[in-house]
N, C-alpha and C positions, 0 to 999 in steps of 0.2 A: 504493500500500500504506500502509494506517495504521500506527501506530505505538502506536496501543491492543492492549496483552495482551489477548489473554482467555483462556489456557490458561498457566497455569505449574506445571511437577512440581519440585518441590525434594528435592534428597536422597534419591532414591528407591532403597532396599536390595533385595534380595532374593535368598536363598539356597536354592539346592536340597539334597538330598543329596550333601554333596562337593562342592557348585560355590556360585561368589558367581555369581549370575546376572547381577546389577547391583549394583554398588556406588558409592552415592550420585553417582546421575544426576542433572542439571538439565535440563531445556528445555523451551523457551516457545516460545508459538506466536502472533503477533499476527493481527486482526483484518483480514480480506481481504490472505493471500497464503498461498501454496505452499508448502511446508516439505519439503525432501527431508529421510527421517531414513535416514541411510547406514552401512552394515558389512559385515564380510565374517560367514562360517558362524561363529554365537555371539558374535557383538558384544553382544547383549541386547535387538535391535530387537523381537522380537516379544515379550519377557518386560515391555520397557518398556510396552508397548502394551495387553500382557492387564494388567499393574497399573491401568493410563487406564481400562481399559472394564470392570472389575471383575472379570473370570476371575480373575486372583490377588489375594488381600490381602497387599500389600507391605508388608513388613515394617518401614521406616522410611520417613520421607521425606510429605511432603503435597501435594496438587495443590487449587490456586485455579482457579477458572471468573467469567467475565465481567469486565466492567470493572472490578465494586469487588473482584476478587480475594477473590470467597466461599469459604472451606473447604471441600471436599465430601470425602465416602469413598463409591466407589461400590464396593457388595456383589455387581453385576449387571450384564449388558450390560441390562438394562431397567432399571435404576437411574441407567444412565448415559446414555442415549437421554433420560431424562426429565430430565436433566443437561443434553441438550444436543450428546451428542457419541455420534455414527454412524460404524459402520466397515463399508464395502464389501469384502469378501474376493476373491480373486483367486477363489475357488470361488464362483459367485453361488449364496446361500444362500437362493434363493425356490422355492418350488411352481411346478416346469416345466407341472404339466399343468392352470393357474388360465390362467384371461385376465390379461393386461395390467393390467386395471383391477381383477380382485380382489389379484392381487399388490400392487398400489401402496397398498392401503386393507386388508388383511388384517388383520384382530384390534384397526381401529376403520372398521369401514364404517359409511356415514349408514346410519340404523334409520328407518323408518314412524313413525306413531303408533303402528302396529300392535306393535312391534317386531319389524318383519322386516326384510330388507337393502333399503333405499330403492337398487334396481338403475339407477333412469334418471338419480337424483341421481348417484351412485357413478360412472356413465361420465360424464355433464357435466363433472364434478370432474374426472377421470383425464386426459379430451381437454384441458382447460383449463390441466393441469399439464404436459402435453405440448409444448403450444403454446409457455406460457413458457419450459421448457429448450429448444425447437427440437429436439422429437424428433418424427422423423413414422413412427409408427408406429398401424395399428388398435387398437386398446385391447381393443377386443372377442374378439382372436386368443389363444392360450395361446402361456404367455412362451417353449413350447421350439421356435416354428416362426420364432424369430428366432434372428439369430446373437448369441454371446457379447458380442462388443460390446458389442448394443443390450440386450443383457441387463444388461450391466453399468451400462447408462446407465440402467435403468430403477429396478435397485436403488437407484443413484446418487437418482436422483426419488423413491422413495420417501423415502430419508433426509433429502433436502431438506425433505420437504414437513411431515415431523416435528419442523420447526422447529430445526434442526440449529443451532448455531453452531462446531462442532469436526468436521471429518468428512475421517474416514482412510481411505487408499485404499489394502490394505496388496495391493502388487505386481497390479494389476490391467490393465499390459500385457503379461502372460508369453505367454498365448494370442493375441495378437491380429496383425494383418499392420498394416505400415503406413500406408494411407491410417484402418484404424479406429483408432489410436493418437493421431493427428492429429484425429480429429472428438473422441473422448474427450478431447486437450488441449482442445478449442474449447469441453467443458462446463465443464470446468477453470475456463479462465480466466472464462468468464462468471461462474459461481459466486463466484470470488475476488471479482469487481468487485461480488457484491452483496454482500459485507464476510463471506464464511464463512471461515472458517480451515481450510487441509488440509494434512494431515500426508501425505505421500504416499512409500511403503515403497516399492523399486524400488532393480534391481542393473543399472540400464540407463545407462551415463555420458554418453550421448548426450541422454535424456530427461530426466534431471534439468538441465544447462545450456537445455533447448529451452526448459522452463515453470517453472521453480520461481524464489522468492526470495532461498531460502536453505536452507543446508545445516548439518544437526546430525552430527556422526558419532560414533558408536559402536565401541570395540574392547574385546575381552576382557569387555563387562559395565562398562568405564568411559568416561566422557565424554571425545573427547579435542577436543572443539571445536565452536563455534557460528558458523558464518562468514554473508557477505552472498555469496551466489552471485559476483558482480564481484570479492571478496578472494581467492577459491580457484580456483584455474587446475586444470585436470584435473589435471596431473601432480603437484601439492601433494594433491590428493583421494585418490588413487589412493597416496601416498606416508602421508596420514594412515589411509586405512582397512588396508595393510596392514603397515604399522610399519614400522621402521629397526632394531627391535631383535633383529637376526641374529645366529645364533652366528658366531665367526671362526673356525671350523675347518679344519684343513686337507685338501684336497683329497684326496680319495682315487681318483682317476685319474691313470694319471701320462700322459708324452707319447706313449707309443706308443698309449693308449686313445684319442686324437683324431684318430687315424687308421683310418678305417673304409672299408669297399669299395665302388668302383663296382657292382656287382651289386644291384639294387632289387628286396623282397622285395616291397615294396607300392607301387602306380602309383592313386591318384584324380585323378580329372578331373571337375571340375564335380557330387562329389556334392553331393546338398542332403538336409534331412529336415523336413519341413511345418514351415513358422513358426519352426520353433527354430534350424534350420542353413540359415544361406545358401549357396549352389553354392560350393565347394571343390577347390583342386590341392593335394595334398602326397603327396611320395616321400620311403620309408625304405626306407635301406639296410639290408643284411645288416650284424647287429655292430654297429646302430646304435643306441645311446638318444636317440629323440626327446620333450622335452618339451610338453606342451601347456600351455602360461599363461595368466593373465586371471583379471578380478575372478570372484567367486561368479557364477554367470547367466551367463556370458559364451559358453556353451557347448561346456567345455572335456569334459564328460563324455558330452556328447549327438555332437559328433565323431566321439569313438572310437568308440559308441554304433552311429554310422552306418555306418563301418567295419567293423565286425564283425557287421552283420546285426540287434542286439537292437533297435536303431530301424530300421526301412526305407526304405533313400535313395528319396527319389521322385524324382532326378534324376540323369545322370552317370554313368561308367562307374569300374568298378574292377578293377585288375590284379593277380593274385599270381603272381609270379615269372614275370612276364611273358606270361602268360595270362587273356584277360579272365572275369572269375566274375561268375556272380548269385549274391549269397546273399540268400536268404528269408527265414532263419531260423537261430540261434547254430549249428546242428547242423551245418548248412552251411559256419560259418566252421571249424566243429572241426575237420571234413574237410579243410581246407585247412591244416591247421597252428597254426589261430592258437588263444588262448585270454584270457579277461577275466576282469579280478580285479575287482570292480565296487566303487564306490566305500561303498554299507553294505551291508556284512559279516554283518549281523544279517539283513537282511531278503533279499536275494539273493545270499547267500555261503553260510553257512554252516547246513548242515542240524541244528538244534539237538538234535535226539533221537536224531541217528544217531552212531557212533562216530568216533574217532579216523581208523580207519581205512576207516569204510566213508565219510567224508568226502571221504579221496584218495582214494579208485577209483570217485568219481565218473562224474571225465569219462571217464576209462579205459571204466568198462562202459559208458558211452552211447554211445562209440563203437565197440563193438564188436557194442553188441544187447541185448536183455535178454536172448534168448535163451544168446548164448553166454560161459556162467560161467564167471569166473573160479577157477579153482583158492583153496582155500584159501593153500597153502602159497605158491602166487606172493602173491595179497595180503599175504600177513604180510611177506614177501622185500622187496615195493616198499613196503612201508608203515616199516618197519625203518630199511630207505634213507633214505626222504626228514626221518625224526625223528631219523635222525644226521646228516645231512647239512645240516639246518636248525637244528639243536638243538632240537627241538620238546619242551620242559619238559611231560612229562604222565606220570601213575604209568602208563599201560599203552596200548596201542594199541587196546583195546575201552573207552577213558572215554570218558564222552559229551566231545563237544566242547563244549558249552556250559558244561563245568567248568573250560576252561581261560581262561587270562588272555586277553585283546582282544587281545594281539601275537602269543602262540601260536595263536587259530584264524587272524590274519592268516597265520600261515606254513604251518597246512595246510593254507587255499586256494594258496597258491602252489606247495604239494606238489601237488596234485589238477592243478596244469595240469605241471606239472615231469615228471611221472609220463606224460604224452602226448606228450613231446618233442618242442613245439609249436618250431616255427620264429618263431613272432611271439604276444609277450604284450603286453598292455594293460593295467598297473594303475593302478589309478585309486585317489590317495591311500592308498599299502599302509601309509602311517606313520602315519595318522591316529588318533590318541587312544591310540597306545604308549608305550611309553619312553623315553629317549634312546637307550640301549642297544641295544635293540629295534629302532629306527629305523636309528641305523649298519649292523647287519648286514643288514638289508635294502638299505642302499643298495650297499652292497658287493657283497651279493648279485647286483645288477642289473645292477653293473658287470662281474662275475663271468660273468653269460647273453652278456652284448655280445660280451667276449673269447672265447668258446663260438662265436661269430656266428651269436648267436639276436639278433632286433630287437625292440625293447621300443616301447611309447609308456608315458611315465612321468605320471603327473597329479598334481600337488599342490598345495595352496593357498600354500607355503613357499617362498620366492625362491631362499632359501639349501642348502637343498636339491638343488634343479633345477639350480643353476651348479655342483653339485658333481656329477651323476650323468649331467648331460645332453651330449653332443654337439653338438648343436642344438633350439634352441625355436621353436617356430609360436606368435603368441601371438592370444589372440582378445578380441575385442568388440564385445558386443553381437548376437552371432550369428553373428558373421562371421570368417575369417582374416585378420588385417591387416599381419600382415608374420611374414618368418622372420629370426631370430640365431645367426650361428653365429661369427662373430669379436666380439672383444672383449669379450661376455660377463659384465655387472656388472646388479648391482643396479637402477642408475638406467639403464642404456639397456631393460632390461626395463620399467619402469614408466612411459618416455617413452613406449616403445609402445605400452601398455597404454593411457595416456592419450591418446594423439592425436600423439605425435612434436612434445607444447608443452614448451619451452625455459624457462618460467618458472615 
């Protein structure tokens, strides 16, 4: 790895409505090697990234390109390509139904004199640039009768061959299994050795120590570090992306809540869900809050996901109260007791144009039918309930929901499954982007369902949190379960795990 910059961002601001998105970021990127830029949800990594390729004009701060550290502003990701600097998206953003060879040369193919697309030049060239990455693939075929991968290696080639010198790979093994995560490192490093720089986005901890140089990380929008991969041990990584700065609050479970019952509402064995969840054992008890931990990606929501039918396990058997079930489909888990608070609220929570109340009798009427209606006078009874019993702040139980604050429709989906007197909930991040306030009575809440001996699986991205609500945590990475906690219970034995159980 050389030691020649060619990318440096200085000071780089930028503010949205209400939010500092970044505030005055550094980091460089030298000349042939691998750059992990690392965070958890809203560190700034993709805000960083769209200031680099021109999608935002940032607001302070400048970025130098090449050796002699040139000033540039780029207005455009075609501003910034002719800069120099390519980004591969985890979505490959090419024409599935072009061949190989028009994708790699789209919008500058060789021309005739005639000016028509010189087509036999076009494949020479394609095969020829094939050859050099070591991809063997026909050129002649359209790009969607390859897998993701090879799709991704292909976009990859185009940008190389655009004379890239900066080229980002922002999270481009989320899809892939891996033996192709491994041939994609192998274009990796070739590339590095022919002096390209890449910025490589990824919430994988395993694949950033396997290929990278070095690691930038990002929290909150600020820089908290530029390290040499050999300075940063996982569990220093995993301690910087998701801080030390926990509130000290006091516990709100006392000692008879860590006492929960032999009786198991939930029994997995070996489920799995394509590519994203490797085969899995975990039992919850009745009255039990189980947490699921681990960085962003790690797939703490695609688990429960699998568990409750919205993803479909493709492997493994599962038990509720001791009876094995297929579920197919959420309707299926309803039936069974359970219900999902899902982690955005906006997009599959909450129904933004329907009421207060026809929010909670959601799940209620689905399980019942469309056909068989609800009484009026029962809906207003359970709706009543659940907005004293939560405290749900809203002038009326016919206001749309989407007039009320982020905490309050968080608690009318909790009403909407409360209201089915589900045996087993699953919320996933119910505190996220509330109040403190807000937050407390939720957790209380949860611990409130336990003592009820309803069983919960809790998700949150907040350490301090989870040792306050949970009974025991399963914590994951990189796809996988890799260990459970249920004694002694700190901060640092979570994040040893999270990291790999290193000691330093």
């Amino acid at each position: 790895m050389s030691n020649q910059v060619i990318l440096s961002m200085r000071g780089i601001s930028m503010t949205f409505p209400g939010v500092k998105a970044l505030d005055r970021v550094d980091f460089t990127l030298r000349e042939g090697e691998i750059h992990a830029l690392m965070g958890e949800n809203g560190a700034g990594k993709s805000t960083l990234i769209k200031c680099l390729t021109g999608v935002y004009d940032n607001e302070q701060g400048e970025i130098y390109m090449g050796p002699e550290q040139k000033l540039i502003k780029n207005h455009s990701t075609l501003e910034a390509q002719s800069n120099g600097i390519s980004t591969v998206y985890q979505e490959v953003n090419l024409c599935p139904n072009l061949s190989v060879a028009e994708n790699l040369f789209i919008g500058r193919e060789p021309m005739t004199k005639l000016h028509t697309i010189d087509r036999r030049a076009m494949l020479k060239k394609a095969r020829e640039l094939m050859k050099k990455l070591d991809i063997n693939v026909d050129v002649t075929r359209t790009l969607n009768s390859f897998s993701i991968a090879v799709q991704q290696m292909i976009a990859i080639a185009r940008a190389v061959d655009m004379e890239c010198k900066v080229l980002i790979l922002d999270e481009p093994t989320s899809s892939l299994d891996d033996k192709e995560v491994e041939k994609l490192f192998g274009m990796m490093r070739s590339l590095r050795d022919q002096g390209i720089g890449i910025i490589f986005v990824t919430h994988f901890l395993e694949q950033v120590y396997s290929v990278c140089d070095r690691i930038t990380v990002l929290r909150n929008g600020t820089l908290v570090g530029e390290y040499e991969i050999a300075d940063l041990p996982r569990l220093k990584l995993v301690a910087a992306m998701m801080g030390k700065d926990f509130d000290d609050l006091a516990s709100i479970r006392s000692k008879e809540d860590e006492q929960v019952s032999d009786e198991l509402i939930i029994e997995a064995r070996g489920l799995s869900h394509a590519r994203k969840i490797k085969p899995f054992d975990l039992d919850i008890h009745k009255g039990e809050v189980i947490g699921l931990t681990g960085l962003l990606g790690s797939g703490r929501s695609e688990l429960a996901r699998t568990i409750y039918g919205a993803d479909k396990a493709q492997t493994g058997e599962l038990k509720v109260k001791g009876q094995t079930v297929k579920i197919n489909a959420p309707i299926d888990a309803m039936r069974l007791g359970m219900g999902l608070l899902p982690d955005d609220r906006k997009a599959e929570g909450i129904v933004e144009d329907l009421s207060v109340r026809e929010n909670i009798m959601l799940a209620m009427q689905s399980l019942k039918g469309i056909r068989a209606r609800i009484p009026m006078e029962k809906q207003m009874e359970i709706t009543r309930k659940y907005i004293d019993l939560l405290e749900i702040k809203t002038p009326s139980t016919e206001t749309l929901v989407k007039q009320l604050s982020g905490g309050n429709q968080q608690k009318v989906i909790i009403a909407r499954w409360l209201a089915t007197d589900p045996d087993f909930l699953i919320l996933d991040e119910p505190t996220r982007g509330i109040d403190v306030g807000t937050k407390t009575e939720i957790q209380k809440l949860v611990v409130d369902l336990a003592r009820q001996g309803k069983s919960v699986i809790f998700i949150s991205s907040e350490i301090e949190e989870m040792l306050r609500t949970c009974n025991r945590l399963a914590v994951l990475r990189d796809g996988a379960k890799v260990g459970e906690l249920s004694e002694n219970l700190t901060q640092e034995s979570v994040m040893r795990t999270i990291a790999g159980g290193e000691r330093n």
